[in-house]
C-alpha positions as a Markdown table, in Angstrom:
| # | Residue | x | y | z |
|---|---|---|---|---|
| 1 | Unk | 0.2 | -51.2 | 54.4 |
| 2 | Unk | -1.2 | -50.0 | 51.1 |
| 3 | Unk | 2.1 | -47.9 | 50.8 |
| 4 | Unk | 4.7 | -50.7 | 51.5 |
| 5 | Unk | 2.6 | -53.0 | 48.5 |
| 6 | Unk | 3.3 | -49.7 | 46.4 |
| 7 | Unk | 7.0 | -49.3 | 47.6 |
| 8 | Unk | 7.6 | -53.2 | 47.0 |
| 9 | Unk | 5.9 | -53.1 | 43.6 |
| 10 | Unk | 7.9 | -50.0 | 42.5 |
| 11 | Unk | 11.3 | -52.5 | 43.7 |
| 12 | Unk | 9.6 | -55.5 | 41.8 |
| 13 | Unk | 9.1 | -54.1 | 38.4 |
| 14 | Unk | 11.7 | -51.1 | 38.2 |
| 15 | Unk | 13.1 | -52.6 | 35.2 |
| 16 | Unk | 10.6 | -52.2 | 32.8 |
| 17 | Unk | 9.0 | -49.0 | 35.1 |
| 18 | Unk | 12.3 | -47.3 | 34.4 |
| 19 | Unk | 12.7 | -48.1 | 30.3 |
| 20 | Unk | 8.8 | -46.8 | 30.8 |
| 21 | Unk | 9.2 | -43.7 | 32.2 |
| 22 | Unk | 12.9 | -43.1 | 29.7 |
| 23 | Unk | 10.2 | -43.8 | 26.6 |
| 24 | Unk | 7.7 | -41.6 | 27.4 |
| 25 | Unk | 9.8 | -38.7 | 28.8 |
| 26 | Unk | 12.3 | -39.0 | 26.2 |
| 27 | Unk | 12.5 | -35.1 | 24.8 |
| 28 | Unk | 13.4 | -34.3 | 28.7 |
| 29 | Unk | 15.4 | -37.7 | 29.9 |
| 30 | Unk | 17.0 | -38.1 | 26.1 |
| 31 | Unk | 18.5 | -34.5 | 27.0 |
| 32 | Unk | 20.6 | -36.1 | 30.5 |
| 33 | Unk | 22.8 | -38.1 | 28.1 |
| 34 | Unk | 25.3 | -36.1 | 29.8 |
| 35 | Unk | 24.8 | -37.6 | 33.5 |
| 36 | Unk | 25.5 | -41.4 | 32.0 |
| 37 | Unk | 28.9 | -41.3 | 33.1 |
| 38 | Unk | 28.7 | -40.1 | 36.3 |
| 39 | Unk | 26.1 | -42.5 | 37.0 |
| 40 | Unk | 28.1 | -45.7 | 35.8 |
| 41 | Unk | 31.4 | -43.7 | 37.5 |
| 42 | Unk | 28.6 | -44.0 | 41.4 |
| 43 | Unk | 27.5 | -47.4 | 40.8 |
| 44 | Unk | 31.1 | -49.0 | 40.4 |
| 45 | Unk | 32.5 | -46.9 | 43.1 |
| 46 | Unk | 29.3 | -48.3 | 45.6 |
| 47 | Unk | 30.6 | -51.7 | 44.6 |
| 48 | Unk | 34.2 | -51.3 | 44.1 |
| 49 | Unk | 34.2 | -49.9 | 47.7 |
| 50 | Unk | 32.3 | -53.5 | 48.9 |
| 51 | Unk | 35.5 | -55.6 | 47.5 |
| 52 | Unk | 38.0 | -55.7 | 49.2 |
| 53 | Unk | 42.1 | -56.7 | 47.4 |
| 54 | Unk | 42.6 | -59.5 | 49.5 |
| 55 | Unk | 39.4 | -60.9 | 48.7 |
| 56 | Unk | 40.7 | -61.0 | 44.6 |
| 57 | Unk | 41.5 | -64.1 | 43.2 |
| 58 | Unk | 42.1 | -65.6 | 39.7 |
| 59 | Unk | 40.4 | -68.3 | 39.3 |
| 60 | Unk | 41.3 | -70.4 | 35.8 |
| 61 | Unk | 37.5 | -69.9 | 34.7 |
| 62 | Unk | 37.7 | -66.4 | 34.4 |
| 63 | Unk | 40.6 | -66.5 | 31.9 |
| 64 | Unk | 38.5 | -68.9 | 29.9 |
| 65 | Unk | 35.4 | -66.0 | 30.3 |
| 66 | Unk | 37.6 | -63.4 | 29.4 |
| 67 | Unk | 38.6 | -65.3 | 26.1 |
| 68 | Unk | 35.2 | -65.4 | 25.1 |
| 69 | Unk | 34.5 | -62.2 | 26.4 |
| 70 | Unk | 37.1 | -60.5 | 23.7 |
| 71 | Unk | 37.0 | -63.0 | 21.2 |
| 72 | Unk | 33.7 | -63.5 | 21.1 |
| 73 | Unk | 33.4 | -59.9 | 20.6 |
| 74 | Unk | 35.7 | -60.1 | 17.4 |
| 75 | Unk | 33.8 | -63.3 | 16.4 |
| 76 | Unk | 30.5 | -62.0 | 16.2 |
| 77 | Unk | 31.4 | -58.6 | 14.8 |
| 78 | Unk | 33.4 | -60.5 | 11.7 |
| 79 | Unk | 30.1 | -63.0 | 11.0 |
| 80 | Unk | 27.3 | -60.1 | 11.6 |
| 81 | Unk | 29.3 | -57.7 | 9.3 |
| 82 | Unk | 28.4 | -59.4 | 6.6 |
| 83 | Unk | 24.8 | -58.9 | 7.4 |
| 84 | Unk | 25.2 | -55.5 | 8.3 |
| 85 | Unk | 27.9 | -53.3 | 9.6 |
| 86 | Unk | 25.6 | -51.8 | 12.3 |
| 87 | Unk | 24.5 | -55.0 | 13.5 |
| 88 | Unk | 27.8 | -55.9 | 13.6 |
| 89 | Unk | 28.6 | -53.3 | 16.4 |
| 90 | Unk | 25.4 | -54.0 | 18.4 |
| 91 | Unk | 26.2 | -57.5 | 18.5 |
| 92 | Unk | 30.1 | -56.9 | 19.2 |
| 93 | Unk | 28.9 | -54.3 | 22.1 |
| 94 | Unk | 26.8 | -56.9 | 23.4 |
| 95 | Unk | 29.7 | -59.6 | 24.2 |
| 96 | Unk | 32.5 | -57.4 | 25.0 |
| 97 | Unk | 30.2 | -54.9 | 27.8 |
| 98 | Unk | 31.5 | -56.2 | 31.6 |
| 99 | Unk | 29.6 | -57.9 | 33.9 |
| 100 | Unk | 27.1 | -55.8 | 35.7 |
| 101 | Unk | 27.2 | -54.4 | 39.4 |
| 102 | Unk | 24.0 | -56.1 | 39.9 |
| 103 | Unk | 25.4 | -60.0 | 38.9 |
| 104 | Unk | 26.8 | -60.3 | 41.9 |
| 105 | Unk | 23.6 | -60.2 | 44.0 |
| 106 | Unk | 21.6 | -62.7 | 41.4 |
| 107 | Unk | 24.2 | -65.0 | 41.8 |
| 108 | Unk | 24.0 | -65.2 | 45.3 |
| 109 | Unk | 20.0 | -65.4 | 44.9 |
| 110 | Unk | 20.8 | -68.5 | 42.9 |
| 111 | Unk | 23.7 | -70.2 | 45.3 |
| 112 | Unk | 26.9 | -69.2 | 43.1 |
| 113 | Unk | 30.0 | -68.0 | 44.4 |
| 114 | Unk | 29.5 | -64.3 | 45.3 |
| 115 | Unk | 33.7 | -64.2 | 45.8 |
| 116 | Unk | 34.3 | -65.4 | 42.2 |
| 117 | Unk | 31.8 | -62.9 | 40.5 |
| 118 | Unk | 32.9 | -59.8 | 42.1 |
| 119 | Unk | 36.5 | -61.1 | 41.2 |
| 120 | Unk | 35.5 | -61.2 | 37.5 |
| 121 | Unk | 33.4 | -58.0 | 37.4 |
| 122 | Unk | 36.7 | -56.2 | 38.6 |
| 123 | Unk | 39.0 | -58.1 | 36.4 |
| 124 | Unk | 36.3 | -57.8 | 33.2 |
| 125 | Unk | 36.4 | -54.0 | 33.7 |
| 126 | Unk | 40.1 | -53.7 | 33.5 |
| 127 | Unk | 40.2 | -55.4 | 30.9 |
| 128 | Unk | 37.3 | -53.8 | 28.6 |
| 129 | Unk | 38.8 | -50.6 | 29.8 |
| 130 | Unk | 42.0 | -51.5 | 28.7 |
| 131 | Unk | 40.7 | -53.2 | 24.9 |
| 132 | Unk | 38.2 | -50.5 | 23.8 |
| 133 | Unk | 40.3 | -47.9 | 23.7 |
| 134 | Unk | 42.4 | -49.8 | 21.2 |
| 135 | Unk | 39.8 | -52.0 | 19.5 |
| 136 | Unk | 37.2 | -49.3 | 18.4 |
| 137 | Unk | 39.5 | -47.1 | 16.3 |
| 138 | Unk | 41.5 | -51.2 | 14.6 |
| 139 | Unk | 38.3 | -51.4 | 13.5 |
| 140 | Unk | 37.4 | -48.4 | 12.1 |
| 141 | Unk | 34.4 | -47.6 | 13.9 |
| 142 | Unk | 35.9 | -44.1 | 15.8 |
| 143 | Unk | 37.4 | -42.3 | 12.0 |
| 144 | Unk | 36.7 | -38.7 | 12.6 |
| 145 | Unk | 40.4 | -38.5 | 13.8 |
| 146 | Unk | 43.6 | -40.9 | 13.3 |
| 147 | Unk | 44.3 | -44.0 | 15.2 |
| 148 | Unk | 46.3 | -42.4 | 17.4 |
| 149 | Unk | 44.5 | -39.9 | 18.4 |
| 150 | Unk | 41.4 | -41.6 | 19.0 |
| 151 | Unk | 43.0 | -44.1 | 20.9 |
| 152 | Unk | 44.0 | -41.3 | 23.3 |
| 153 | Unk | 40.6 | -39.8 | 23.0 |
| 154 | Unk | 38.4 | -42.8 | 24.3 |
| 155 | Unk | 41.1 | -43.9 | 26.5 |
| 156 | Unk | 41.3 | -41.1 | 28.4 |
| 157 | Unk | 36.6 | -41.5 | 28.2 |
| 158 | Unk | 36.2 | -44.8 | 29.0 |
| 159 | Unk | 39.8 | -45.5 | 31.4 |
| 160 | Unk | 38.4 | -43.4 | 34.3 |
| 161 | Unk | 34.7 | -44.5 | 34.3 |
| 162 | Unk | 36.1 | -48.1 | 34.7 |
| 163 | Unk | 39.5 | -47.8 | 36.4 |
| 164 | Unk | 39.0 | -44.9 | 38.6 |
| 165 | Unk | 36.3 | -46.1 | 40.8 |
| 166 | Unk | 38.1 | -48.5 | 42.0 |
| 167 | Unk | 41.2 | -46.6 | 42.7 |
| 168 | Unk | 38.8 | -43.7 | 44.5 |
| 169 | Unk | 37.6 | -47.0 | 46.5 |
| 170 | Unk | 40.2 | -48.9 | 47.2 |
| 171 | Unk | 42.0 | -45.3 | 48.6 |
| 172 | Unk | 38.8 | -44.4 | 50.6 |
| 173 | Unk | 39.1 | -48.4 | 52.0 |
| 174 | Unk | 42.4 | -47.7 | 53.2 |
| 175 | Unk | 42.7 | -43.8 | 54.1 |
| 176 | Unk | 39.6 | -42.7 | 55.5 |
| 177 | Unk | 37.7 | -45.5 | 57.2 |
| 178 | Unk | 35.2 | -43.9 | 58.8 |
| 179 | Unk | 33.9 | -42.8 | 55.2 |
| 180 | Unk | 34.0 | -46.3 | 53.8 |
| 181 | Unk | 32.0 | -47.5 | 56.7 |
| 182 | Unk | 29.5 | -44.7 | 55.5 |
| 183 | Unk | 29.3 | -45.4 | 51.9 |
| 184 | Unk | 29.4 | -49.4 | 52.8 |
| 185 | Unk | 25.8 | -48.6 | 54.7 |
| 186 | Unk | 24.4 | -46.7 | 51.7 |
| 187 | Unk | 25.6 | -49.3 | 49.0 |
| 188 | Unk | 21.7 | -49.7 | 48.2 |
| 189 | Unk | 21.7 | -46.6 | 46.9 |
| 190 | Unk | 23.5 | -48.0 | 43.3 |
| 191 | Unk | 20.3 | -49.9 | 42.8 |
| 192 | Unk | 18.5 | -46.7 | 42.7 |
| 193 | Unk | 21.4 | -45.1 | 40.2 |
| 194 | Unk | 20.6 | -47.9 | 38.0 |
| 195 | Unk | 17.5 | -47.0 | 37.9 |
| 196 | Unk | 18.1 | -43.3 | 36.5 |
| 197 | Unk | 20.7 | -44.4 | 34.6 |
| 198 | Unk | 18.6 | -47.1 | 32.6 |
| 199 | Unk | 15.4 | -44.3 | 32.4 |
| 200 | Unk | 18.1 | -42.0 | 30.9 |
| 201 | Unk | 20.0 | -44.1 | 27.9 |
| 202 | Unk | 16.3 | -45.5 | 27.3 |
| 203 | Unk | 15.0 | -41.9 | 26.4 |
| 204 | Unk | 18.2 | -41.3 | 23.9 |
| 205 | Unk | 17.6 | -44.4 | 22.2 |
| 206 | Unk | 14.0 | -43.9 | 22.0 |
| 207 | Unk | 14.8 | -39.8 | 21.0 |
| 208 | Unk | 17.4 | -40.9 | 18.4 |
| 209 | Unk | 14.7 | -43.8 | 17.0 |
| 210 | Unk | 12.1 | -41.3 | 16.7 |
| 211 | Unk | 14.0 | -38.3 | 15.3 |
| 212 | Unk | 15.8 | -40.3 | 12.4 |
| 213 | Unk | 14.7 | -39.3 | 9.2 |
| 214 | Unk | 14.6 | -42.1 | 7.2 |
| 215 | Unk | 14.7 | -45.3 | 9.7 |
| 216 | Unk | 16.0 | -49.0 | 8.8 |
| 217 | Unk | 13.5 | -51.6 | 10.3 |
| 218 | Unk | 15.5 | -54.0 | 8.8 |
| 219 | Unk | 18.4 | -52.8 | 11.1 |
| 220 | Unk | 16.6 | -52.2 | 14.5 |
| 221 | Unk | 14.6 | -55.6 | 14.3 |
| 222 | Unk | 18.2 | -57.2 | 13.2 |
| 223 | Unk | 20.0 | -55.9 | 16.1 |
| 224 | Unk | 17.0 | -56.9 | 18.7 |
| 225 | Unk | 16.8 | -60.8 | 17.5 |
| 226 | Unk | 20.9 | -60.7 | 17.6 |
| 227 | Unk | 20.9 | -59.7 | 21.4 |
| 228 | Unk | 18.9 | -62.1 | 22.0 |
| 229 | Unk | 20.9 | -64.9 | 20.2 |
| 230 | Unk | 23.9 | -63.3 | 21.8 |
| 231 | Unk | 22.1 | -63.4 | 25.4 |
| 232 | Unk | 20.8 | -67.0 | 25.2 |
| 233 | Unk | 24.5 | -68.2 | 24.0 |
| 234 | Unk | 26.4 | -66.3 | 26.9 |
| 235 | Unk | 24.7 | -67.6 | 29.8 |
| 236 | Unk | 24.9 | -71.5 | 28.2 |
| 237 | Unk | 28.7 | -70.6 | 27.1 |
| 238 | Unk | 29.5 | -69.2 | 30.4 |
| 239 | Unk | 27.4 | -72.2 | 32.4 |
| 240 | Unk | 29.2 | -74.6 | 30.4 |
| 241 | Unk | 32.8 | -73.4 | 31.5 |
| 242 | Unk | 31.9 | -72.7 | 35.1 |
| 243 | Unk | 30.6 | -76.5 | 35.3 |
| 244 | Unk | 34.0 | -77.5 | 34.7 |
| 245 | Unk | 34.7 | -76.3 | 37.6 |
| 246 | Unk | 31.8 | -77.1 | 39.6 |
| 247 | Unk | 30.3 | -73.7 | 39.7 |
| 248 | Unk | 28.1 | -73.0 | 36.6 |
| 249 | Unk | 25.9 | -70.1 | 38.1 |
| 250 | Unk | 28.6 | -67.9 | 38.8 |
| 251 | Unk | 30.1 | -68.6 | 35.5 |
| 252 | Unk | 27.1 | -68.4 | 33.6 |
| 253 | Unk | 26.4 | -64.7 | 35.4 |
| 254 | Unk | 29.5 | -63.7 | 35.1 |
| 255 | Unk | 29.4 | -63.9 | 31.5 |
| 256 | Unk | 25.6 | -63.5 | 30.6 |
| 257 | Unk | 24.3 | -60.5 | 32.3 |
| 258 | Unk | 25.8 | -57.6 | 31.0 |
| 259 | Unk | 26.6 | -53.5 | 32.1 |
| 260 | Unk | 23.8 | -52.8 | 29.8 |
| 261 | Unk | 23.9 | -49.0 | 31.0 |
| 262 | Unk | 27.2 | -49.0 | 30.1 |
| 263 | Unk | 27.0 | -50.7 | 27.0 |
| 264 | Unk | 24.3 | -48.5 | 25.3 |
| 265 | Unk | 26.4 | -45.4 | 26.5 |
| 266 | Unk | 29.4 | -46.9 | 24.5 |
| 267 | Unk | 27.1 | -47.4 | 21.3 |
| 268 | Unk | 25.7 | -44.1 | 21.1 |
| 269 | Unk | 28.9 | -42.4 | 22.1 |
| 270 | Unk | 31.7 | -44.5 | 20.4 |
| 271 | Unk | 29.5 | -46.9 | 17.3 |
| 272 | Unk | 26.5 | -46.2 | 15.1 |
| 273 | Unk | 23.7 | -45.2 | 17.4 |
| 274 | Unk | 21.1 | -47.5 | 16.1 |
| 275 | Unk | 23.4 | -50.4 | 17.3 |
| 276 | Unk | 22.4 | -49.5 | 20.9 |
| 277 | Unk | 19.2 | -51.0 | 20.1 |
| 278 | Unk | 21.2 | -54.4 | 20.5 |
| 279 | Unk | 22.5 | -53.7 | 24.1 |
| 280 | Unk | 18.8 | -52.0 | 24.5 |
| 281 | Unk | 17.1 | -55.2 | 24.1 |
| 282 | Unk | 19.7 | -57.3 | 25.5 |
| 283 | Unk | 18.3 | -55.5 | 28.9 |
| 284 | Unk | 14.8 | -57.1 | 28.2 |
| 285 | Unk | 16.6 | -60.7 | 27.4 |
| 286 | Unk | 18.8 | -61.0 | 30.5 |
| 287 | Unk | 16.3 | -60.2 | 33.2 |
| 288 | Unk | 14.2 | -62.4 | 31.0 |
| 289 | Unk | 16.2 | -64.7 | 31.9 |
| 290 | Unk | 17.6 | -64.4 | 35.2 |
| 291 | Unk | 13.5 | -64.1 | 36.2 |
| 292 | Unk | 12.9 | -67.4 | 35.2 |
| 293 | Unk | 16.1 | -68.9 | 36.7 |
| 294 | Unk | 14.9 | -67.3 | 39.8 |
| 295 | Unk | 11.7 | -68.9 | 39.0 |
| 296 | Unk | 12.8 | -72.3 | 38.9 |
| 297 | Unk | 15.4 | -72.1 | 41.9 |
| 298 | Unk | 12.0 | -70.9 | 44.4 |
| 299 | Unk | 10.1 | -73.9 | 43.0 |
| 300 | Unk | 13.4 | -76.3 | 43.5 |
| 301 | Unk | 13.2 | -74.8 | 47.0 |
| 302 | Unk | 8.7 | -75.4 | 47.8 |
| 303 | Unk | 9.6 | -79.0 | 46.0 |
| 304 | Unk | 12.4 | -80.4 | 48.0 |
């Protein structure tokens, strides 16, 4: 009995257990950088391989989510960079990440369409896959090579961490069966991914915070209290669209909680490092916040 309480504890809290463990351990788990994108590369391909083609539909509200998806990102990059230029890229990282793996299961906790959120986690991750490429070096924040070139460069980095788990899933749907029917009984397992995966960018943030020689606080704090700005206005944005349409916690998920994995990867790879402070603390914000909406659907529930 004592074991299961320990087991369902471990489930309860991973969140902050893992950011935890990646803070303490961070001169070993900062070292694993390298594993990110195979981890983010898993976890799609375990979800990917749960949506099926025929299943994907359009719906108007996603190509309103998209539009603030993209040009929020632009928005809030233009009005932060006259603050600061690194805040600017945490916040821009912040809008323009793709819905997480894991939005799909909240929304169901909270009664929202499960069909429209995977729709828009695969059509978000086309799409980032298909705008970062382009949109870091326009902006100037990949120079140590020409436009071209680094167009080419994270293209051919971010395109098959986003694009190529679902191809892999979509051909193992359709081509070997028996194999899909396998991975479909193990999709669990991407919770446990997530789990590394966070424990693993949290120890090169926290490495890359504690090794710089002369750190901005100014910086850092900025980037923490404009994720959580940027958190707070996604999920009201995104409620507010999907209630046109009858359906404002899918919407609201679907725009609102973020690949936060993915995003800090992109920041410490692509943008200044300290800005993955912003999609750091945006991890803190949204389960924040999806906690208390979780909250207050369970007391809904013992009320009525």
């Amino acid at each position: 009995m004592n074991i299961v309480r320990v087991l369902k504890f471990i489930k309860d809290w991973t969140l902050p257990l893992a950011m935890i463990v990646g803070a303490i351990t961070y001169p070993v788990s900062g070292q694993l950088a390298v594993l990110t994108p195979y981890l983010i590369f898993s976890m799609l391909l375990l979800t990917f391989c749960k949506l099926s083609p025929r299943e994907m539909r359009f719906h108007p509200a996603h190509a309103k989510l998209l539009a603030v998806q993209i040009g929020g990102a632009l928005l809030v990059y233009a009005l932060c960079y006259r603050i600061d230029p690194i805040i600017a890229q945490g916040a821009m990282i912040c809008v323009l990440a793709p819905t997480a793996t894991s939005a799909a299961v909240i929304t169901g906790m909270l009664g929202g369409s499960i069909a429209f959120l995977t729709s828009y986690l695969l059509f978000c991750n086309i799409a980032v896959a298909l705008i970062v490429p382009v949109l870091f070096p326009l902006l100037g924040l990949y120079n140590n090579m020409d436009f071209f070139d680094s167009v080419l460069y994270i293209c051919s980095q971010v395109g098959p961490i986003l694009l190529l788990p679902l191809v892999a899933a979509w051909f193992i749907r359709y081509a070997t069966p028996r194999l899909h029917a396998k991975i479909l009984t193990i999709h669990q397992l991407s919770f446990y991914l997530w789990a590394v995966a966070l424990i693993i960018v949290t120890g090169r943030t926290v490495k890359f915070l504690v090794e710089q020689e002369n750190p901005d606080y100014f910086v850092e704090i900025g980037c923490t209290i404009i994720s959580l700005l940027i958190c707070c206005g996604q999920f009201l944005i995104g409620r507010r669209i999907g209630r046109k349409y009858g359906d404002p916690v899918s919407s609201g998920q679907g725009l609102g909680q973020k690949n936060t994995i993915l995003a800090i990867w992109m920041a410490q790879v692509y943008l200044n490092p300290i800005s993955s402070v912003a999609p750091a603390a945006y991890v803190l914000w949204q389960n924040i916040i999806n906690s208390w909406q979780l909250w207050k659907k369970r007391k809904k529930g013992i009320n009525t």
